[in-house]
Legacy VTK file of the C-alpha trace (Angstrom):
# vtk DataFile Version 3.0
C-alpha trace
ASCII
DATASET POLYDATA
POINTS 226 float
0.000 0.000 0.000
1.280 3.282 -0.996
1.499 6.026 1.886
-2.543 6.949 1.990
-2.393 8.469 5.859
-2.807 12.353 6.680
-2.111 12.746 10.327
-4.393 16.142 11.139
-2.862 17.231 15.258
-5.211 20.251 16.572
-3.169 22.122 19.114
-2.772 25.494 21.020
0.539 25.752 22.885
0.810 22.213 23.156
4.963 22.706 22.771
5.471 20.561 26.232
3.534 17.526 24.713
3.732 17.645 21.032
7.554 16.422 20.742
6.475 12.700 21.956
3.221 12.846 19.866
5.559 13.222 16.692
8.232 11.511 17.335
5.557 8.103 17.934
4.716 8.992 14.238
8.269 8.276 12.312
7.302 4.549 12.773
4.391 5.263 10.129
6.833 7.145 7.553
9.005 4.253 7.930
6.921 1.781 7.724
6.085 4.007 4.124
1.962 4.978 5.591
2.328 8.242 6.151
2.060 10.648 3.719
1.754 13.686 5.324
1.524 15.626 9.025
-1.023 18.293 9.513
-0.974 20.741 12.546
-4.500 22.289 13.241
-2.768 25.267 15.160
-5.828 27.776 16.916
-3.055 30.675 17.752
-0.136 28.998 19.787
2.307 31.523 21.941
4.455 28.910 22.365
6.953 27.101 19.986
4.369 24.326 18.715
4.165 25.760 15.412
7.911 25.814 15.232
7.842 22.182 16.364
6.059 20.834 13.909
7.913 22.980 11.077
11.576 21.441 12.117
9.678 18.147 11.671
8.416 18.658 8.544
4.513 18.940 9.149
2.326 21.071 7.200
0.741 23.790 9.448
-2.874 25.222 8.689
-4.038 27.913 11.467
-7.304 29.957 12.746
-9.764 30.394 15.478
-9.062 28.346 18.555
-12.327 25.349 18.527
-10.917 21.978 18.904
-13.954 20.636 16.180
-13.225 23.618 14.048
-8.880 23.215 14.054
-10.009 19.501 13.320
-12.430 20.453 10.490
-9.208 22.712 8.786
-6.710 20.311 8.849
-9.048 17.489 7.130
-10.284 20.063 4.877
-6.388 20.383 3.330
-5.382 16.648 4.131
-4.808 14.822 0.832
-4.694 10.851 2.383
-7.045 8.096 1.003
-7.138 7.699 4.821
-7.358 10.352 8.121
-5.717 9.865 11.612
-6.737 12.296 14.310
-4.927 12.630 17.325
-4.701 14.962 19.839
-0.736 17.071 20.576
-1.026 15.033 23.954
-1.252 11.886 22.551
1.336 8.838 21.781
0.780 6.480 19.218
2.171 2.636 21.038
4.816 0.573 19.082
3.091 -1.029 16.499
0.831 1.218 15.792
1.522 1.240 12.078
1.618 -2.712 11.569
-2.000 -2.943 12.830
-3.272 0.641 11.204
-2.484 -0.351 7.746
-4.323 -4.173 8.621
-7.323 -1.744 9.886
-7.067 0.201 6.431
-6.841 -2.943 4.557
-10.207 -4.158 6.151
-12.238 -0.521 6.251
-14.273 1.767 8.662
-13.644 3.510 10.979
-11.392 2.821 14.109
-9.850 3.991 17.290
-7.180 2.947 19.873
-7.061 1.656 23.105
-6.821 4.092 26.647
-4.077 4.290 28.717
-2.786 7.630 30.787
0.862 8.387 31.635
-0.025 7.883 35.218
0.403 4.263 37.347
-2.066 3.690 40.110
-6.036 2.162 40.151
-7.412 5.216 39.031
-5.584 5.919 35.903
-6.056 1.904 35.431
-10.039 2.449 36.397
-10.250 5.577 34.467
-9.023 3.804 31.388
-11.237 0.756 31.559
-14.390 2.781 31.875
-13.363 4.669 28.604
-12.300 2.043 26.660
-15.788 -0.180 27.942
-18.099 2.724 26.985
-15.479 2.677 23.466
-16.183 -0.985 23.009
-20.258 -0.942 23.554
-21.113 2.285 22.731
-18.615 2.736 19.808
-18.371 6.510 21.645
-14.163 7.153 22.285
-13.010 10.625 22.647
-10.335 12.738 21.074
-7.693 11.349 22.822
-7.404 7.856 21.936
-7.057 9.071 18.537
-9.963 8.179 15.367
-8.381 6.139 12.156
-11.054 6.969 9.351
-11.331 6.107 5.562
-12.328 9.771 3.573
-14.875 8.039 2.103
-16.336 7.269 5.624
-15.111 10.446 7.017
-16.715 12.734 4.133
-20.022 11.022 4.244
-20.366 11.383 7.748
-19.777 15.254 6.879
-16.376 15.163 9.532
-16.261 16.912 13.039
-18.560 19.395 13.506
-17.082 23.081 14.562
-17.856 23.329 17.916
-15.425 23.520 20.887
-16.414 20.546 22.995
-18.119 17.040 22.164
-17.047 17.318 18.705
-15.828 13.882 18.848
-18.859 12.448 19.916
-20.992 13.898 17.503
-18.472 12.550 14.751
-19.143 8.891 16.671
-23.026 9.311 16.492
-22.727 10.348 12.901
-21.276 7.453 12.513
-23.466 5.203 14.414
-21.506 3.989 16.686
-19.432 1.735 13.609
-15.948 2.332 15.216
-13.792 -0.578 16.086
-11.433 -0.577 19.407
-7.878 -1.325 18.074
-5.915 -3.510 19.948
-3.177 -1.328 21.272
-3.370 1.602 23.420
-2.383 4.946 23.283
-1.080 6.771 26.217
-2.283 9.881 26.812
-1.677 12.985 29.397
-2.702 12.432 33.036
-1.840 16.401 33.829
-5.601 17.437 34.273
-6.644 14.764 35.938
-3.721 14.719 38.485
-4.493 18.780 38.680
-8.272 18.504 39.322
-8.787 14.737 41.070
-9.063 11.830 39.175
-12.977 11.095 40.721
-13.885 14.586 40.193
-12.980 15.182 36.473
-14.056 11.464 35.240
-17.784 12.216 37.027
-17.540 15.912 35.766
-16.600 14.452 32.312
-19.282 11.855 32.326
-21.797 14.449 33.622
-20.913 16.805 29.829
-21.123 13.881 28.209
-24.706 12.829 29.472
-25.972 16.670 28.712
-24.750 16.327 25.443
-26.420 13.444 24.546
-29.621 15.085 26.251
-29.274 17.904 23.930
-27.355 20.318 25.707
-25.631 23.310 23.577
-21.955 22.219 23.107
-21.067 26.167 23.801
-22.468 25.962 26.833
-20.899 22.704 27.606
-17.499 24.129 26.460
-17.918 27.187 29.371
-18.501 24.765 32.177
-15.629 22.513 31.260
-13.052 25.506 31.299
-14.006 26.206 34.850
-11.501 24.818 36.536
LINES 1 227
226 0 1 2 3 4 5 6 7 8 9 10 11 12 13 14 15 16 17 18 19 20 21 22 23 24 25 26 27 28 29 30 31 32 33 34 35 36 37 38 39 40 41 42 43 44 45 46 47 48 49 50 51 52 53 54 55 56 57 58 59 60 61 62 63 64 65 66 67 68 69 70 71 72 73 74 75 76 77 78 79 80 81 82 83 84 85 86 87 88 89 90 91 92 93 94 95 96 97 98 99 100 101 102 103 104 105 106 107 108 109 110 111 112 113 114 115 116 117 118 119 120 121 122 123 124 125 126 127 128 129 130 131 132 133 134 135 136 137 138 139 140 141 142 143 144 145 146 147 148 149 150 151 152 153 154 155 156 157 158 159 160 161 162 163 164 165 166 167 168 169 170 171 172 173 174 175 176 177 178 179 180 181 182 183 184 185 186 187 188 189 190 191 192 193 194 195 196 197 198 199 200 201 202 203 204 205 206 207 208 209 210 211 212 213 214 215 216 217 218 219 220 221 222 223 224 225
């Protein structure tokens, strides 16, 4: 298979993270699946944007809205195939080998959770998100989303609004996303900051508004209270 994958990474001054988020990606130009890197940047301070231009990523910018940087970068992403993933983010060895066997099958997938973090909660934490992944075929941002243009396109992509934009990509999808076997591992930093019991219920709280019909701006304003 010729390189078909355009990596789209949303960020705002994610320089602290995004140096392990790329660095998990050479195994995909290696392994000859990559084609090309897209940074989603929505007004970094920081050096992110100078990041991602010593590594050789293509940079599209405007307003800061997770669903809207997300929306950008697939709107200039050339792939046969889309990977989104968040600055925070790192791909697990591997991750190629069983992306391009996902590719070769179709639909839509995402990874495995795991945080940077040891303990029960970060373990507890995880399971619950990759359980409501597997039944509900609902995973967030962060454990990446693997999706065919085809699929991605006729779904009409993430929607522009600042929170739950993954989720209403999932629904528009129906729920058709498989759970890869390997997990990511993702940032523990918020949850360590605000208490691991109080930002999974807080999280699961958005979530259930959302689904209850709750205005994602809304939604967006409670979850930067912190």
């Amino acid at each position: 298979m010729r390189a078909a994958l355009s990596v789209v990474i949303p960020t705002l001054n994610a320089g602290h993270a995004l140096p392990d988020c790329l660095a998990a990606l050479f195994e995909g130009v290696r392994a000859g699946l990559i084609r090309e890197v897209i940074l989603s940047d929505g007004g970094s301070t920081d050096d992110t944007c100078a990041m991602a231009e010593a590594a050789g990523a293509l940079i599209v910018t405007g307003a800061p809205s997770r669903g809207g940087q997300l929306r950008r970068g697939a709107g200039v992403a050339r792939g046969e195939w889309l990977l989104f993933l968040h600055a925070d983010t790192v791909l697990p060895e591997g991750w190629a080998e069983v992306a391009r066997a996902h590719m070769a099958r179709g639909g839509a997938a995402a990874f495995r959770l795991s945080f940077d973090a040891g303990g029960l909660a970060p373990r507890l934490v995880a399971g619950w998100a990759n359980l409501r992944s597997g039944l509900f075929g609902l995973p967030y941002g962060d454990q990446g989303l693997l999706i065919s243009r085809v699929d991605h396109d006729r779904a009409d992509g993430y929607a522009d609004i600042p929170l739950m934009e993954d989720v209403a990509l999932a629904r528009a999808l129906k729920g058709r996303i498989t759970l890869l076997p390997l997990a990511v591992r993702t940032s523990a930093a918020r949850f360590e900051r605000e208490g691991w019991l109080w930002r999974g219920a807080r999280n699961l709280w958005l979530l259930l508004r959302y689904l209850c019909g709750a205005d994602p701006e809304r939604l967006a304003e409670r979850y930067r209270r912190r």
